[in-house]
Structure formats: structure tokens, C-alpha cells
C-alpha positions as CSV (number, residue, x, y, z in Angstrom):
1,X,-1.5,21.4,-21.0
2,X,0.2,20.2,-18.2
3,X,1.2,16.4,-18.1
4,X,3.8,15.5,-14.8
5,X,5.2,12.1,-14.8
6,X,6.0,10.4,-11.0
7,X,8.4,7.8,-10.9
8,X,9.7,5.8,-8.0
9,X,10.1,2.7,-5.9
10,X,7.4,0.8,-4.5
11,X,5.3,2.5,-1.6
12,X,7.8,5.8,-2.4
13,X,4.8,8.1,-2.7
14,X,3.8,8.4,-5.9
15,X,0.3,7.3,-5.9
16,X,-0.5,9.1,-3.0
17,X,0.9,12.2,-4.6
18,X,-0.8,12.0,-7.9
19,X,-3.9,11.6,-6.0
20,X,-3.1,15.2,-3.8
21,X,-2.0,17.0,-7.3
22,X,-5.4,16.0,-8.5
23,X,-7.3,17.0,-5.5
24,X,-6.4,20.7,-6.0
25,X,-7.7,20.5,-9.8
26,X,-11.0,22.8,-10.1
27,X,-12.4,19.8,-12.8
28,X,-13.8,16.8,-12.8
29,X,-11.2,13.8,-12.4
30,X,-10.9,10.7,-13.8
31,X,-8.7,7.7,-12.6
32,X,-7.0,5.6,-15.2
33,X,-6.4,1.7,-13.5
34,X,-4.0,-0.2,-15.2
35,X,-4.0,-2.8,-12.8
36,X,-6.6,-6.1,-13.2
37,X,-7.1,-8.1,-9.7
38,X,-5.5,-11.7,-10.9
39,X,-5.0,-12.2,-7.0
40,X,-6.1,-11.6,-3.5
41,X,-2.5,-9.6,-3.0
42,X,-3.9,-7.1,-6.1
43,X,-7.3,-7.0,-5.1
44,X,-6.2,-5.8,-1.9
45,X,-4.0,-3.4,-3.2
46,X,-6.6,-2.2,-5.5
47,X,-8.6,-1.7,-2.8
48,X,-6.8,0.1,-1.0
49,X,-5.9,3.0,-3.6
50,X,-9.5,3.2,-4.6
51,X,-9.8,4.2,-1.0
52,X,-7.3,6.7,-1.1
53,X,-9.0,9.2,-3.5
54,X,-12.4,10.6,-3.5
55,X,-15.5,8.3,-4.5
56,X,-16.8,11.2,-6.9
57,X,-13.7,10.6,-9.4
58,X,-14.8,8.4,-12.3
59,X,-12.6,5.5,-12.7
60,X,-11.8,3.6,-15.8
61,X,-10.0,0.2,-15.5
62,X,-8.0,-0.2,-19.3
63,X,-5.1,-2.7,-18.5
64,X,-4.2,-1.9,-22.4
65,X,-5.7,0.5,-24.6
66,X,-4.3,3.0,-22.5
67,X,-4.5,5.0,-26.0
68,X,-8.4,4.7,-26.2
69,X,-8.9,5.7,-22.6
70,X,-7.1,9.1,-22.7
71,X,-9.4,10.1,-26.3
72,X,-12.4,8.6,-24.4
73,X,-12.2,11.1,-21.4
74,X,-11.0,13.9,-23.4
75,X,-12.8,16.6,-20.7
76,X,-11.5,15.5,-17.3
77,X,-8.2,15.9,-15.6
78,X,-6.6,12.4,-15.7
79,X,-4.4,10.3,-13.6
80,X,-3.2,6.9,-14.7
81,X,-1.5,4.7,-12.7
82,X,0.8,3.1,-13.8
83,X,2.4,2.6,-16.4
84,X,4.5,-0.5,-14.9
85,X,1.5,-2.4,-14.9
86,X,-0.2,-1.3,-18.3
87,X,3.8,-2.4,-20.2
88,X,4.1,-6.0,-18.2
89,X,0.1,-5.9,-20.0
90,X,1.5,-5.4,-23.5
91,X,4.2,-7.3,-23.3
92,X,2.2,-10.2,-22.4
93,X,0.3,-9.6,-25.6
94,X,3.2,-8.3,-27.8
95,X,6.7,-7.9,-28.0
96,X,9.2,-5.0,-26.8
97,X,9.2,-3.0,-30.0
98,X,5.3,-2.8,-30.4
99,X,5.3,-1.8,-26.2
100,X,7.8,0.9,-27.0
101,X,6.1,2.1,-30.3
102,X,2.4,2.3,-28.4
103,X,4.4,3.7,-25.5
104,X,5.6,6.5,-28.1
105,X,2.2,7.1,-29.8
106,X,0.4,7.3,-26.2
107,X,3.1,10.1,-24.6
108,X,2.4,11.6,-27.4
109,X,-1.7,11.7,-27.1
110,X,-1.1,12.4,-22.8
111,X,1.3,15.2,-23.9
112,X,-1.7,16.9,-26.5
113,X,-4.3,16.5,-24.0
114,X,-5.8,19.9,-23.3
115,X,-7.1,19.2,-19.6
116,X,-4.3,18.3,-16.5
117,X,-2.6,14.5,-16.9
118,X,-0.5,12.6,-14.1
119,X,1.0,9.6,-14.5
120,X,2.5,7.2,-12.4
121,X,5.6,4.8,-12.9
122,X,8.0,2.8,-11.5
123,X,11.8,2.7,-11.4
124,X,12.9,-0.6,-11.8
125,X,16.5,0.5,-12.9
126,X,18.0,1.3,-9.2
127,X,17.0,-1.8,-7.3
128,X,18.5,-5.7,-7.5
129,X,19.6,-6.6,-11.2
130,X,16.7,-9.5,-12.5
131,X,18.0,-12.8,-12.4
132,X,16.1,-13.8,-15.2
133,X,16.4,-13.0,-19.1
134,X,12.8,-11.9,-18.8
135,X,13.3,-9.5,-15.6
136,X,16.1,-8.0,-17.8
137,X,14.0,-7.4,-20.2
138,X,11.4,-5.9,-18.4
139,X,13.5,-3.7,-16.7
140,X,15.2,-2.2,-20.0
141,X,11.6,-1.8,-21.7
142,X,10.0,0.1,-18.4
143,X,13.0,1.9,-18.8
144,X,12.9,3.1,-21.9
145,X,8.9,3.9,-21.8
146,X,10.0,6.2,-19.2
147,X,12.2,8.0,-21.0
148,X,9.7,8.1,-23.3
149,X,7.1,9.6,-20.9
150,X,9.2,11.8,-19.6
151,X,10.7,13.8,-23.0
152,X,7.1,14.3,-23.0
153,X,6.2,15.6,-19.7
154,X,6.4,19.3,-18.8
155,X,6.8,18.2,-15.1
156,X,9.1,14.8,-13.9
157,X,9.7,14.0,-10.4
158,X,11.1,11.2,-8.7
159,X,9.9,10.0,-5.3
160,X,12.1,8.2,-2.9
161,X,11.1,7.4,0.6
162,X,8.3,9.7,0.5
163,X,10.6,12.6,-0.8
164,X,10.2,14.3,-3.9
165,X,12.9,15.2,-6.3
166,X,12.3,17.6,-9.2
167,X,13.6,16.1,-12.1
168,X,14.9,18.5,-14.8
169,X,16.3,17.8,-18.4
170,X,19.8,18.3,-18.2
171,X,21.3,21.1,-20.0
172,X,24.3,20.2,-22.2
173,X,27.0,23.0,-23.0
174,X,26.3,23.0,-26.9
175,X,29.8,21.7,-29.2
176,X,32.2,24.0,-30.2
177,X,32.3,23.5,-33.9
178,X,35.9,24.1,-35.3
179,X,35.7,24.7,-38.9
């Protein structure tokens, strides 16, 4: 089925498109929250996506087994958002090869899932290089789980000051062999 990955900056749109994407789905919808309110600044912003899509969708708050969710609501169309928040949550818990293995096994269950999946991530890699050794590191797991979500997505797009950009693999001339 069809899985479509949004990436992007803060407040570039990609919430607010994964929430339109899902409104013309004929099925029930299901809202996967990464996100746990550990302050007032992301209770508010919690608040205000929950008022952004319809009341009717279910929503399921998983900050980790991201895995589990996606079996558990194996007959609804699924948006999870995001995955910036659910790979700052494992590495808390774990270190950056057991984020990037789980982020491998759970592209892979999003990318089998017979019913409509989007999912929404941050870009990290374009803005102000971390200071810190952590921020690095951060920024070149996110990185790579992307890449990972993506290979698996049928449908990639990258928002950027409310605009969407189709993002398409790129299509390498294949090696002359000489032989």
C-alpha cells in the first residue's frame, strides 16, 4: 500500500499536510503521537495539533514502540507524527545502532501495511550545525532513519515554507563495464 514520508523544518507544513492527505481517505484514521507533554511548551503544542484534525480519528500516544502501534491498528489508515520525536525517545533508552536497527525493522512493518500510512519527520541536516557532540549525533541518526523511511516510502516530499517538493530517487546512469 501506499506509505508517503513528509520531511521538513519546523512549522514547514508537514503536519498540517499529513492531516489533509488523511482527510481525503474513505477509512477510518488513526493518529500515531510520538510526542509525551514533559512541559507546558509541548502540552501546548500537543494541543494544538490535536485540534487540527478531526475528533472522530482515534489517537494512540506510543513515544516508543512505534513497532507495536502500527501491528495494533492494522485496519485504519495511519499517520504518525513524528518520527524526530519517537528517535530523541529511543535514544534516551538506547544507543544509535539499536535506534537505527528498530528504525529499519519499523519502515519495514509501515512499508507492508496494507491500509494508507503517513509519516512525519524532520530535517535537521539543513539548519545551524549542533554545537554539542550530542546535537551531532542526533542530527546524523535522524538523518539516517530518514533515509531509512524514505527507501521505504512509495511517496517522499519535502516541505519548506509551506511548499511542497516531490522528492524522487535519483536515477543513476548504470556503469559501463569494460571487460
Amino acid at each position: 500500500m501506499e506509505m508517503s514520508l513528509l520531511l521538513g523544518g519546523a512549522r514547514s507544513g508537514k503536519s498540517m499536510l499529513a492531516v489533509r492527505m488523511a482527510r481525503a481517505w474513505e477509512e477510518p484514521v488513526a493518529f500515531i503521537a510520538t510526542a509525551v507533554a514533559g512541559d507546558a511548551d509541548m502540552a501546548a503544542r500537543i494541543a494544538r495539533h490535536r485540534e487540527e484534525r478531526p475528533a472522530s480519528w482515534a489517537c494512540i500516544e506510543e513515544p516508543l514502540d512505534l513497532g507495536g502501534a502500527l501491528a495494533r491498528e492494522r485496519g485504519t489508515a495511519l499517520i504518525v507524527d513524528c518520527l524526530t520525536v519517537w528517535v530523541a525517545n529511543l535514544l534516551e533508552r538506547g544507543t544509535e545502532a539499536e535506534a537505527i536497527a528498530e528504525a529499519e525493522r519499523v519502515a519495514g512493518l509501515a512499508a507492508a501495511r496494507e491500509r494508507p500510512t503517513v509519516v512525519v519527520s524532520n530535517e535537521v541536516g539543513l539548519g545551524v550545525h549542533p554545537a554539542t557532540r550530542a546535537g551531532r549525533e542526533f542530527r546524523d541518526v535522524l538523518g539516517r532513519v530518514n533515509a531509512i523511511w524514505a527507501a521505504a516510502a512509495n511517496d517522499v516530499r519535502l516541505l519548506v515554507a509551506g511548499r511542497e517538493l516531490d522528492l524522487r530517487p535519483v536515477q543513476l546512469p548504470k556503469e559501463k563495464i569494460d571487460g
